[in-house]
Structures are given as C-alpha cells and as structure tokens.
C-alpha positions as CSV (number, residue, x, y, z in Angstrom):
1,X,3.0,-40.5,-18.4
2,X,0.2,-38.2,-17.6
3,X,-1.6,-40.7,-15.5
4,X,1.4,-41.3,-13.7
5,X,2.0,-37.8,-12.8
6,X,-1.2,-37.6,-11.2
7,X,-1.0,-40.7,-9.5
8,X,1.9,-39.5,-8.0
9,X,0.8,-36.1,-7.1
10,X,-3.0,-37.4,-6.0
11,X,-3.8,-34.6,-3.3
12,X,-2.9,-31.8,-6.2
13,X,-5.4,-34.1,-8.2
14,X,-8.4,-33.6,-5.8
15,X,-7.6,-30.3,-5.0
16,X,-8.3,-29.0,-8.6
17,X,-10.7,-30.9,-9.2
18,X,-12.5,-29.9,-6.1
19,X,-16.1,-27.8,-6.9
20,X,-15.7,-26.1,-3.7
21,X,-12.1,-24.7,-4.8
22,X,-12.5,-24.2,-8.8
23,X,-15.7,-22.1,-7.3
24,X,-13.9,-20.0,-4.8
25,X,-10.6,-19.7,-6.8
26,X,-12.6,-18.4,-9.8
27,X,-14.1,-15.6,-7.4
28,X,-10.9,-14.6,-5.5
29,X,-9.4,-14.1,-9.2
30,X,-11.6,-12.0,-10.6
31,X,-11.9,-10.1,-7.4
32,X,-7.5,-9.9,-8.1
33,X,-8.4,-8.8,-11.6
34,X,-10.9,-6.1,-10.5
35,X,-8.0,-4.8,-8.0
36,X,-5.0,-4.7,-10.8
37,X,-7.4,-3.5,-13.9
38,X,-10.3,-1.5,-12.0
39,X,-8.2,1.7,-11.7
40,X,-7.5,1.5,-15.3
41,X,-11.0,1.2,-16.0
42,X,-11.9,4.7,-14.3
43,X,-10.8,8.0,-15.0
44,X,-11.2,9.3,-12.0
45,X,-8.2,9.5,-9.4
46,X,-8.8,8.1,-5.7
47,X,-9.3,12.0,-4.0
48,X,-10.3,13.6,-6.8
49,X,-13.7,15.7,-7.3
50,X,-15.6,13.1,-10.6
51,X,-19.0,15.3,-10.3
52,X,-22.4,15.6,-8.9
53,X,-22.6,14.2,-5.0
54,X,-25.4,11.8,-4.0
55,X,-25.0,9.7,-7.8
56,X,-26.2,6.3,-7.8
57,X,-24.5,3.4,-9.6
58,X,-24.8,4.3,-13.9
59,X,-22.8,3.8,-16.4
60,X,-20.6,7.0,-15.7
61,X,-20.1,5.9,-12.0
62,X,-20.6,2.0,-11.8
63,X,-20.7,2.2,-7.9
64,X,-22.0,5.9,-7.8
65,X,-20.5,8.9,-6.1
66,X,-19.6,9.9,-2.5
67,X,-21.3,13.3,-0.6
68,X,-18.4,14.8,-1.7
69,X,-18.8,13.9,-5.5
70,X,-15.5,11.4,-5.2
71,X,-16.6,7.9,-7.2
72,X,-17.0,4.9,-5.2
73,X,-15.6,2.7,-7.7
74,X,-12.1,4.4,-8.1
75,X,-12.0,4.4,-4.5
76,X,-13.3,0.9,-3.9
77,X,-10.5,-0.7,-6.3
78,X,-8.1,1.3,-5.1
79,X,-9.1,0.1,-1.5
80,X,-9.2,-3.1,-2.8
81,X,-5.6,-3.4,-3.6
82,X,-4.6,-1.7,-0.3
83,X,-6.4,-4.4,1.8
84,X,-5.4,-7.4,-0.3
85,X,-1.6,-6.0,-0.4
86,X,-2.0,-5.7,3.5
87,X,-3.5,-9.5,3.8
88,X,-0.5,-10.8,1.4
89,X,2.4,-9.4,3.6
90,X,0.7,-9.5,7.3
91,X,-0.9,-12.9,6.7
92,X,3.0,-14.1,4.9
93,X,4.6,-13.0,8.0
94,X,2.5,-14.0,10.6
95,X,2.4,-17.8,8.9
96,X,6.3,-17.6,8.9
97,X,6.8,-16.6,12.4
98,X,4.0,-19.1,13.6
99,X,5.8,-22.1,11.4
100,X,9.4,-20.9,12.8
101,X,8.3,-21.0,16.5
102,X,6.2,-24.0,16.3
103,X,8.6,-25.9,14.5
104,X,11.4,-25.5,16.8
105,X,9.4,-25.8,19.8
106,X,8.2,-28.9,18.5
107,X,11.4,-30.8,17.5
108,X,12.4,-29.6,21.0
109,X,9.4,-30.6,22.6
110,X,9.7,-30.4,26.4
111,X,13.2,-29.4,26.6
112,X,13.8,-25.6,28.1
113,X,13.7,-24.1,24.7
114,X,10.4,-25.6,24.1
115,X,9.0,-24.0,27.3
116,X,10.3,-20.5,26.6
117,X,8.9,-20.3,23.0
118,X,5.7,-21.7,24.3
119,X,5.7,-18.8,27.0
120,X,6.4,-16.6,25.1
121,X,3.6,-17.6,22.5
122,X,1.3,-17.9,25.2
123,X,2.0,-14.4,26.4
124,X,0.2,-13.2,23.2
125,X,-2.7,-15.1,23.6
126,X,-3.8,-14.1,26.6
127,X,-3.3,-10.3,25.8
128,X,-6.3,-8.9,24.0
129,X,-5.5,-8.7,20.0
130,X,-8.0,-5.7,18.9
131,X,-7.0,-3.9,22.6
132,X,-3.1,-4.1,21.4
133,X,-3.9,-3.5,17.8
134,X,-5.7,-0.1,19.0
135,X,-2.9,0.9,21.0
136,X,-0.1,0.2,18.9
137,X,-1.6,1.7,16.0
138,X,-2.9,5.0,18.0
139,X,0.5,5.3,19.2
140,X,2.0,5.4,15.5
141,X,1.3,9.2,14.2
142,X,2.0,7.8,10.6
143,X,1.1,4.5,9.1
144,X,1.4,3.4,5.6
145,X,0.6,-0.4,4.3
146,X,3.9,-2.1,5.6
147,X,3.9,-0.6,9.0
148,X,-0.5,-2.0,9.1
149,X,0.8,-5.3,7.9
150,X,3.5,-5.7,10.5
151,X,1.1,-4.5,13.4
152,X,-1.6,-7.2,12.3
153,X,0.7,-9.6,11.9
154,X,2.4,-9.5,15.2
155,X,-0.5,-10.4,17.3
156,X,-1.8,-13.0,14.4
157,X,0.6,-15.6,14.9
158,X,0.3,-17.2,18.1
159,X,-2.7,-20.1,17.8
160,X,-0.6,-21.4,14.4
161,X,2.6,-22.0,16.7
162,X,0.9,-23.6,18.3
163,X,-1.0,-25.8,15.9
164,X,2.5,-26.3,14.2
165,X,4.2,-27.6,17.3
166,X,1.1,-30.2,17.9
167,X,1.6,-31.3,14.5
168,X,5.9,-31.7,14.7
169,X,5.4,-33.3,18.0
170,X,3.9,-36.3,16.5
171,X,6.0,-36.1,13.5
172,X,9.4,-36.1,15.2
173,X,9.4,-39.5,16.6
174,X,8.7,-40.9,12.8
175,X,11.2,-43.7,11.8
176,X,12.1,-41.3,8.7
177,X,12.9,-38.0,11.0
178,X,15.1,-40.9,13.7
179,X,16.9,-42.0,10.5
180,X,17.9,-38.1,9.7
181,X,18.7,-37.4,12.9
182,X,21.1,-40.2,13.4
183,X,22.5,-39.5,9.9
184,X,23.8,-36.1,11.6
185,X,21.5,-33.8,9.3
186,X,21.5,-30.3,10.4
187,X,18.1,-29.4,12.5
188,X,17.3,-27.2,9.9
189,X,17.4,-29.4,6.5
190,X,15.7,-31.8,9.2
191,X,12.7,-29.5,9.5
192,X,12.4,-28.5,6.0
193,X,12.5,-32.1,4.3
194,X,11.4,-34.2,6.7
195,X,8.8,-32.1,9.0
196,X,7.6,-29.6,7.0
197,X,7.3,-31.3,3.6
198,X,5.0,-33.5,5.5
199,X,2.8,-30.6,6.8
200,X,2.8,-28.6,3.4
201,X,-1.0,-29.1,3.1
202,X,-2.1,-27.9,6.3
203,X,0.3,-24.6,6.4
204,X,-1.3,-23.8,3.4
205,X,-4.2,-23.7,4.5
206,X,-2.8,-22.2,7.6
207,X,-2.1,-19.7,5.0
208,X,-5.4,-18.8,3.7
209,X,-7.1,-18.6,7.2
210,X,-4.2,-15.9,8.0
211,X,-4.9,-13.9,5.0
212,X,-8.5,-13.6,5.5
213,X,-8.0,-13.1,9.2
214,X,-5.3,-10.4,9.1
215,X,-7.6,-8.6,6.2
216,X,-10.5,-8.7,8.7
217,X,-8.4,-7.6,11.6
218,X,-7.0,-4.5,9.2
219,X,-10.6,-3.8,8.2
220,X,-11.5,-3.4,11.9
221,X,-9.0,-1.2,12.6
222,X,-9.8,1.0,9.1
223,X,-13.6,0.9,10.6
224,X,-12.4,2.6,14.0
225,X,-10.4,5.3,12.6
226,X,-7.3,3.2,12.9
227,X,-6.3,2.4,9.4
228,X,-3.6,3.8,6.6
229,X,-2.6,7.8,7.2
230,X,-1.8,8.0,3.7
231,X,-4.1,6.4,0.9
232,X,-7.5,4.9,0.7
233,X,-8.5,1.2,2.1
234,X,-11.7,-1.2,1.9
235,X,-12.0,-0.1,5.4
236,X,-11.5,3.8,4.9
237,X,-14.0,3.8,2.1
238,X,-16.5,2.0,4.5
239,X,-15.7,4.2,8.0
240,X,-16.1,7.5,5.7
241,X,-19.8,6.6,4.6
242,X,-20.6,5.9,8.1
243,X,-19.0,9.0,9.5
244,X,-21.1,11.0,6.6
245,X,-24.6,9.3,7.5
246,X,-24.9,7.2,4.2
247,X,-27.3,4.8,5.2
248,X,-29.5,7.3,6.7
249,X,-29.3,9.5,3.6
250,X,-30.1,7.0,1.2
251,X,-26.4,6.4,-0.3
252,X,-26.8,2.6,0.1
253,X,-24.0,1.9,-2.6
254,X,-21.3,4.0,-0.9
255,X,-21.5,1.5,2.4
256,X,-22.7,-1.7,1.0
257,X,-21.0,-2.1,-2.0
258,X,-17.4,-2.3,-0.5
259,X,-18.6,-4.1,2.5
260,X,-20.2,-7.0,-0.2
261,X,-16.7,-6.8,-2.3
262,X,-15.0,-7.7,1.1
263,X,-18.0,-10.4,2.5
264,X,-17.6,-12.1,-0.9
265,X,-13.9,-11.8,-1.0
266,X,-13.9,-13.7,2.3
267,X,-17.1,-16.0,1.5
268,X,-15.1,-17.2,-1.6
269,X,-11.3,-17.9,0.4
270,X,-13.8,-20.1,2.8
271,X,-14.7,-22.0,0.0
272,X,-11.4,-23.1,-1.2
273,X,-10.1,-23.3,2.4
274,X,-12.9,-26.3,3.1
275,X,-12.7,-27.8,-0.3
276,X,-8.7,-28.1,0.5
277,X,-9.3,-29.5,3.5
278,X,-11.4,-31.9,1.8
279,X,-9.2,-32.7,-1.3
280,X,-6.5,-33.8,1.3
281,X,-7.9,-35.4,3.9
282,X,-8.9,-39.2,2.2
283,X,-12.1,-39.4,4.6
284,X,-13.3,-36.1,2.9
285,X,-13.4,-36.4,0.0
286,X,-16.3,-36.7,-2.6
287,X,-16.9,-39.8,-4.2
C-alpha cells in the first residue's frame, strides 16, 4: 500500500528525497525556529539599553552589542520575523494576483480580455520597480508590515502573469480542458481542476522565487531608509550600522551578521527551488 502511494504521488517522491531540498529545507527551518524561539532566548527587549556599547559576540550577547549598547541578537531575531512575515504575505499576494491575471488571460487567449490584462501587466513592467517602490513608500508617512507587504507585492507580480498565461495557453487546447468545456463547467472550476492542478509544481516554485524576491526588494527599501516606521527589520538592523560607521569602527558583527542570516536565508530557498525543479522535471533528475 505504501509503495502504491508513492507510485502514485512520484514527483512528491523525488522531491523529498532530493539532497538539494532536504539541505535547503533543513536550513530555512532552523532559520524559522531561530525567528519564533530567538526572542525567547534573550532577555533583552528590541529598543532597550542590555549594557556596555562596542561588545563583541560572548556568551552574554551572542551577536554583541550596538554603539548604543542595544544587543544585536534581540534585534536581529526580532528583524528576522519582521522580514520573513513580510516575504509570507507580499510574496502570497503577489503569486495570487500573477496566477489570477495569467490564468484568465490565458484561457482567453487573444480575445479583448486577454489584450487588456496583458496591457495592463505590461504597464508594470516597463515602469521601474525600486523607482515606484521609493515613491510610494516615501509618500506613506506611516508604514507598518502589512502596508510594506502590499507595496512590494504590487509591483512583484507582473513577469508570473505572464509566465502563467504562457503556461495555460498550451494547456487550454488539451483534450481534457475541450471535454470540460463542452460539459458546460463553469470557467472557474475549469481553471482550478483542469489548468491549475496541472501547473501546481511550477506555481510553487513560482512561490518560492516570490518570497525571496519580495524579502530582497523589502530589504532594499529597509537599506535606503525606506522600511517599517514602527518596529525593527533585517534591513533596519543593517541600515543603522551603516549609518553609525560600523565597519569603519570595527563592529563587524553589527553589519555582517544580519546580512549572513539573510545571504544564507536566501542561499538555502535557492537550494530547494533548483532541487524542485529537478524532482519534477523527469530529465532532471538524479539517477
């Protein structure tokens, strides 16, 4: 019975079994854990004063202290969560708007419809994405997590529309999608069972490139003075040691340490995005 299951769910097969993924999966997890249980771990608060400025990493302050005497750690995990709640809800949107749009301009491929969503999608990709984030986010007086997801996430959907309508073009001619159409199935049960289901594996990997793209875009902004009003964010913690000099005064851990948290954090979503790609595409994969 077990075999059976697995015969009959093969790509999930390969994909856990892939190194690539089991390696990259195991990272992003314990980077998750670090994010929920890190500011349990300290007992320090975010702002607050934890001792002597200029610390290095010990085992009082694991990542050291700021110039200001605020530990790096507390700060760091607490960023931590900021950034990776801001890469779940931008990169969830921005995959659910691309999916909607290039669905529906694909199953009404060259129709008027078609040609207005793709105008309209096309409109965003000529306009510069870090220009409009800068202005829309300078024109904002107060932005929390939500309002940075949704600002990301508007100018991060465009290229997966229209990846998604490539891909339904050449699925909505299928003898399978011809059958449900005549059958009189509503466009939309159309599009979930017969379109989508079929594409599962490459929107989810749609996915991760989303999440790590609308984390790097956030981080960008964070860098240029851009980020969160309220709270504290991988990117804040990295734009305040550069504002302060920390490099040049010898407070390596203050700058590198978050930035190496984030590098790995992407390095590792890589990882399992490639060794998915691998696990379902049959000329991939490892023998």
């Amino acid at each position: 019975m077990i075999s059976n299951f697995w015969q009959e769910h093969e790509n999930l097969y390969y994909a856990i079994t892939n190194k690539k993924v089991v390696f990259g999966l195991t990272i992003f997890l314990l980077i998750i854990l670090l994010a929920i249980f890190g500011p349990m771990i300290s007992s320090y608060d975010y702002e607050e004063y934890a001792g002597e400025a200029y610390l290095p990493p010990s085992g009082e302050h694991f990542f050291g202290t700021t110039i200001m005497g605020k530990d790096v750690f507390t700060r760091t995990v607490y960023g931590l969560r900021s950034t990776l709640m801001v890469g779940f809800v931008a990169g969830t949107m921005a995959t659910l708007i691309g999916c909607i749009i290039g669905f529906l301009a694909g199953y009404y491929g060259g129709r008027l419809f078609d040609e207005f969503l793709m105008m309209f999608t096309n409109i965003f990709i000529v306009i510069p994405q870090l220009a409009l984030l800068i202005v829309i986010s300078a024109f904002l007086e107060v932005r929390g997590t939500l309002v940075m997801s949704v600002i990301v996430a508007a100018t991060a959907w465009p290229w997966l529309a229209r990846a998604v309508r490539s891909q339904t073009l050449s699925l909505r001619n299928q003898e399978y999608v011809n059958l449900s159409r005549i059958s009189s199935l509503k466009v939309s049960k159309i599009l979930r069972e017969d379109i989508a289901s079929n594409m599962f594996s490459y929107v989810f990997m749609a996915y991760i490139q989303q999440f790590n793209g609308t984390m790097l875009a956030t981080v960008q902004l964070e860098f240029l003075g851009l980020g969160p009003t309220k709270g504290v964010s991988l990117g804040l913690v990295m734009q305040n040691a550069v504002n302060w000099n920390a490099i040049q005064l010898g407070m390596w851990w203050w700058a590198i340490i978050p930035g190496l948290i984030l590098t790995i954090m992407i390095t590792a979503l890589y990882f399992v995005n490639t060794g998915l790609d691998a696990a379902f595409n049959p000329r991939l994969r490892e023998m």
